[in-house]
KEVEXZA-606593 format. One record per residue (C-alpha): residue number from 1; chain; x, y, z. Coordinates in steps of 0.5 Angstrom, whole numbers, plus 500, padded with zeros to 3 digits. Layout:
SITE     k   c    px    py    pz
SITE   NUM   A     X     Y     Z
...
//
This chain:
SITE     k   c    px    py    pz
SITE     1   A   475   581   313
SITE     2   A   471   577   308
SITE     3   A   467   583   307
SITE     4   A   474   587   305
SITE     5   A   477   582   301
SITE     6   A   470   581   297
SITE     7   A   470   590   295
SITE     8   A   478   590   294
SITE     9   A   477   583   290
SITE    10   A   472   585   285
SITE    11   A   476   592   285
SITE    12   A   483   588   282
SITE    13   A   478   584   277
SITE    14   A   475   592   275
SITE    15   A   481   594   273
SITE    16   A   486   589   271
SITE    17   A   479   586   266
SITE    18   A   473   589   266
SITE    19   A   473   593   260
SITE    20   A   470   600   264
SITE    21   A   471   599   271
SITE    22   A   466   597   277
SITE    23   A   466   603   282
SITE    24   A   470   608   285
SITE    25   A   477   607   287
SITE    26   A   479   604   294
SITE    27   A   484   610   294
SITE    28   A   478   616   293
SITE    29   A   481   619   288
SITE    30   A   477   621   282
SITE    31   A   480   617   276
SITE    32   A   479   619   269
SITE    33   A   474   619   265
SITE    34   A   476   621   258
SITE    35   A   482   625   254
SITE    36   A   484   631   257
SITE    37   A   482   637   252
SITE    38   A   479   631   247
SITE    39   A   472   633   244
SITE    40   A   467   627   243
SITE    41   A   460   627   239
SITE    42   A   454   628   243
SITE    43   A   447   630   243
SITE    44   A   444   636   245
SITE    45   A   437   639   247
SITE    46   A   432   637   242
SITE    47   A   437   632   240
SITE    48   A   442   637   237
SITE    49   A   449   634   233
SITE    50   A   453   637   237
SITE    51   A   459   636   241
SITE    52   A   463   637   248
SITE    53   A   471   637   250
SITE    54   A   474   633   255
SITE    55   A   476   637   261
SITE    56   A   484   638   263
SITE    57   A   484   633   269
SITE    58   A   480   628   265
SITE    59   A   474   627   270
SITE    60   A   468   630   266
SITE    61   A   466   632   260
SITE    62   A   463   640   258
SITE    63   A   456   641   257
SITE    64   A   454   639   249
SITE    65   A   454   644   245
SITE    66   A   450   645   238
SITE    67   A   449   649   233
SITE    68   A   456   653   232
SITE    69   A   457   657   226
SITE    70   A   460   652   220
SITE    71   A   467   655   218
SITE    72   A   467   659   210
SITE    73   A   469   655   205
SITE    74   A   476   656   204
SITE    75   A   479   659   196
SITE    76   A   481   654   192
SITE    77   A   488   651   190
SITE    78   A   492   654   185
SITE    79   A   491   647   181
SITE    80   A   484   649   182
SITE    81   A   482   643   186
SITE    82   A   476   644   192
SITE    83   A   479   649   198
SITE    84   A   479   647   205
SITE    85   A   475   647   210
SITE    86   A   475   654   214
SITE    87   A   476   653   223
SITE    88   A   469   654   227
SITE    89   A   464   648   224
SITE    90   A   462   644   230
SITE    91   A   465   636   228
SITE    92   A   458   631   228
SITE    93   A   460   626   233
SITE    94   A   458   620   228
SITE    95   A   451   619   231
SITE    96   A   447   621   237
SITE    97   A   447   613   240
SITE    98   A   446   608   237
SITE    99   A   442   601   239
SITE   100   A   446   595   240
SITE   101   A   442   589   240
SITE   102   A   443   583   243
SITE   103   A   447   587   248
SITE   104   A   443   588   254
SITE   105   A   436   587   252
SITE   106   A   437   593   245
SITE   107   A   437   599   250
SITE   108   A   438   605   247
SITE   109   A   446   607   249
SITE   110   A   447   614   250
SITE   111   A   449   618   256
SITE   112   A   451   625   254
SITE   113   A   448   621   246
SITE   114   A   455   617   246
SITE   115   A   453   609   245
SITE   116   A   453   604   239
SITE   117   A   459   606   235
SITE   118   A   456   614   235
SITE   119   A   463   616   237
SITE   120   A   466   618   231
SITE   121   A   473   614   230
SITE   122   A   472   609   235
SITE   123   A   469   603   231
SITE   124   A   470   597   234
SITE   125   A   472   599   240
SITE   126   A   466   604   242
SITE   127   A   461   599   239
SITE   128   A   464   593   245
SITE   129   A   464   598   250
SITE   130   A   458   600   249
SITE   131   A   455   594   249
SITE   132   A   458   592   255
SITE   133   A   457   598   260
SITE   134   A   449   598   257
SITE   135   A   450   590   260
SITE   136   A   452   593   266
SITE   137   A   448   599   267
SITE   138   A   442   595   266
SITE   139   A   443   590   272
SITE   140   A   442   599   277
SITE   141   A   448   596   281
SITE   142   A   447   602   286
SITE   143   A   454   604   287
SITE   144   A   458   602   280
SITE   145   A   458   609   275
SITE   146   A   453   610   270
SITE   147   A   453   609   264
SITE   148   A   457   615   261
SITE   149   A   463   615   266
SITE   150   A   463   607   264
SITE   151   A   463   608   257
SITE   152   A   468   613   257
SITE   153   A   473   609   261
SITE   154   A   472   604   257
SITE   155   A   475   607   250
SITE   156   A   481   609   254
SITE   157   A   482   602   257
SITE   158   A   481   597   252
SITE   159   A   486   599   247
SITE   160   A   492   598   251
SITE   161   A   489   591   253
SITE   162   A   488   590   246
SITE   163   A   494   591   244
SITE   164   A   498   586   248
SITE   165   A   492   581   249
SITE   166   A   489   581   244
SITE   167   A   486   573   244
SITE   168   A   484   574   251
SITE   169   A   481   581   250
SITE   170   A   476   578   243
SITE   171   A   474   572   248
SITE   172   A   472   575   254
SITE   173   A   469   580   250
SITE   174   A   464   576   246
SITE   175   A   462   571   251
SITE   176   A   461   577   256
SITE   177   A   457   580   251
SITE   178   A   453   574   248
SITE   179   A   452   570   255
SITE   180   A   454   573   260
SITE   181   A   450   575   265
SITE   182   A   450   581   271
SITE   183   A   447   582   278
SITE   184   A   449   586   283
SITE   185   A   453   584   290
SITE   186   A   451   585   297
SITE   187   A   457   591   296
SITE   188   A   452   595   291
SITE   189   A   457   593   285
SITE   190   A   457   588   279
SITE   191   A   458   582   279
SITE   192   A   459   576   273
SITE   193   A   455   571   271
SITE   194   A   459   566   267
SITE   195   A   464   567   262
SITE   196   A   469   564   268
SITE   197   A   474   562   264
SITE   198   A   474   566   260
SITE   199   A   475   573   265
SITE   200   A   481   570   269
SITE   201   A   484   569   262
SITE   202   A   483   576   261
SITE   203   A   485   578   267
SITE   204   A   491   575   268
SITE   205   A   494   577   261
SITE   206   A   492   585   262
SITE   207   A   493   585   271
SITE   208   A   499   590   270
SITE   209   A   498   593   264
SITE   210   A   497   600   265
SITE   211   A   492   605   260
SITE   212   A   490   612   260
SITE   213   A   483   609   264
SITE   214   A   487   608   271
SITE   215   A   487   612   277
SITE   216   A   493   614   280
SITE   217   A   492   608   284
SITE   218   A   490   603   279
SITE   219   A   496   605   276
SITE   220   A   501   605   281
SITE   221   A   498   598   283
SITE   222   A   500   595   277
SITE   223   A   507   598   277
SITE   224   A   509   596   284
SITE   225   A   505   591   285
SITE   226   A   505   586   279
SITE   227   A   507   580   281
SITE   228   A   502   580   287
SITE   229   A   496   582   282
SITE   230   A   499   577   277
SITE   231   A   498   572   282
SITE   232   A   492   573   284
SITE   233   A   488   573   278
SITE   234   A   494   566   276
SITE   235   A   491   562   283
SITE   236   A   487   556   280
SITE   237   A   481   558   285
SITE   238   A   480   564   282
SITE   239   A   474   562   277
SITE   240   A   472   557   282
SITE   241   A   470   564   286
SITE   242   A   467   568   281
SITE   243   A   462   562   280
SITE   244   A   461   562   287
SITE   245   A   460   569   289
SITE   246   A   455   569   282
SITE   247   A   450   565   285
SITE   248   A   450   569   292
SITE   249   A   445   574   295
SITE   250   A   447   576   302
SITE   251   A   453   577   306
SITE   252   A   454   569   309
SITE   253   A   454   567   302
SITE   254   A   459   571   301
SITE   255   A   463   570   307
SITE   256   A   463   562   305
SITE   257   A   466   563   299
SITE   258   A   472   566   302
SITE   259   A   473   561   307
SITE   260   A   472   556   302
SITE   261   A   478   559   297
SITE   262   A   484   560   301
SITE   263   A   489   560   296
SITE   264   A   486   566   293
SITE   265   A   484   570   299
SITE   266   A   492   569   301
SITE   267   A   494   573   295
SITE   268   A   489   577   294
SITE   269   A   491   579   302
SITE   270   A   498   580   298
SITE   271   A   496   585   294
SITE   272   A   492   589   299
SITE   273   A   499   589   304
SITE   274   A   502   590   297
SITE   275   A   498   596   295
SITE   276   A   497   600   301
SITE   277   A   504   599   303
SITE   278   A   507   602   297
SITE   279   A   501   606   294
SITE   280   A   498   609   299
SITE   281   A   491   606   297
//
């Protein structure tokens, strides 16, 4: 049981508060990585400034075309002002991927040339979760999402969370990015290293908050499930826990910590009887 409860916990911490996720959905559905049909900037071959459009379901992006033909100047208005700008010219993306430093050792971000603040319109926001998906793609957790994936859901994620927890979303964000540290559990995903505190806050404040980010099962969890994952991020045992399983390098040492936070294992236990019976995840 306690490996179960350590892959289901840290499951419920990625997806109420981890701005991009952690790994793949319990339910085994493919969650979305982007907005369907939307186009983001990229790099292409030869470090081309192109773009590429976010397919129907949303799981994937196309491959990154460059160099279409720019559209032809439209005539000028009748008061003689400049005419408009013919359909047909690829958008540049805002930036093949720019480097965030102090983020994750400066490690260039860029999967499919998407980092820094590279996409345009994104601002604040693409800059935060570039910064934090380079954290955790830097620890090679074998079994989280790369960087792209990460990244992508991360854009559709954080605005929702900001705007209903914005103090929460600003703390967590900026002690994760300047403290914070990452390693990989025994169950192949990341884990948190400090900024305790500051994660249940987060956690707790975006637990039933639903963005265009979540699977079909993060999404019904949040809405048939609200009081018990709510209650799981709200136990006074639940920073004690991250700060335990922080120092852990083996399955025994996780096992203790879940026998050492009863309260926690019971209401995370909870959501699990909760989302299974009412989700079918």
């Amino acid at each position: 049981m306690s490996r179960l409860f350590v892959r289901l916990f840290w499951g419920i911490v990625c997806a109420a508060g981890a701005a991009g996720g952690c790994g793949s959905d319990e339910s085994g559905a493919k969650p979305h990585v982007c907005v369907p049909n939307a186009s983001v900037g990229c790099a292409g071959p030869g470090n081309c400034s192109g773009y590429q459009v976010c397919n129907a379901d949303g799981t994937g992006y196309t491959t990154c075309e460059c160099g279409g033909t720019g559209g032809a100047p439209g005539s000028g208005g009748a008061s003689g002002g400049a005419g408009s700008v013919g359909a047909g010219g690829a958008t540049d993306g805002g930036g093949s991927g720019g480097t965030i430093a102090g983020s994750g050792g400066g490690m260039a971000g860029g999967d499919a040339g998407i980092g820094g603040a590279g996409t345009g319109g994104a601002g604040a926001t693409a800059g935060i979760c570039s910064a934090a998906c380079q954290k955790k793609a830097a620890a090679k957790c074998p079994n989280d999402p790369p960087y792209s994936v990460c990244y992508s859901k991360c854009l559709l994620a954080l605005p929702s969370y900001q705007a209903v927890c914005g103090g929460q979303s600003l703390a967590w964000h900026t002690c994760f990015e300047t403290t914070g540290t990452v390693a990989c559990s025994t169950q192949g995903h990341w884990k948190l290293g400090g900024c305790f505190d500051e994660a249940q806050a987060f956690a707790k404040c975006t637990a039933c908050v639903t963005s265009q980010g979540d699977s079909t099962c993060e999404a019904c969890a949040k809405q048939q499930c609200c009081t018990e994952v709510e209650q799981a991020h709200a136990t006074s045992e639940y920073a004690s826990y991250l700060s335990c399983m922080s120092g852990c390098t083996s399955e025994s040492c996780e096992g203790a910590c879940y026998s050492g936070h009863p309260v926690l294992a019971q209401a995370v236990e909870k959501f699990i009887q909760c989302r299974s019976a009412k989700c079918g995840c």
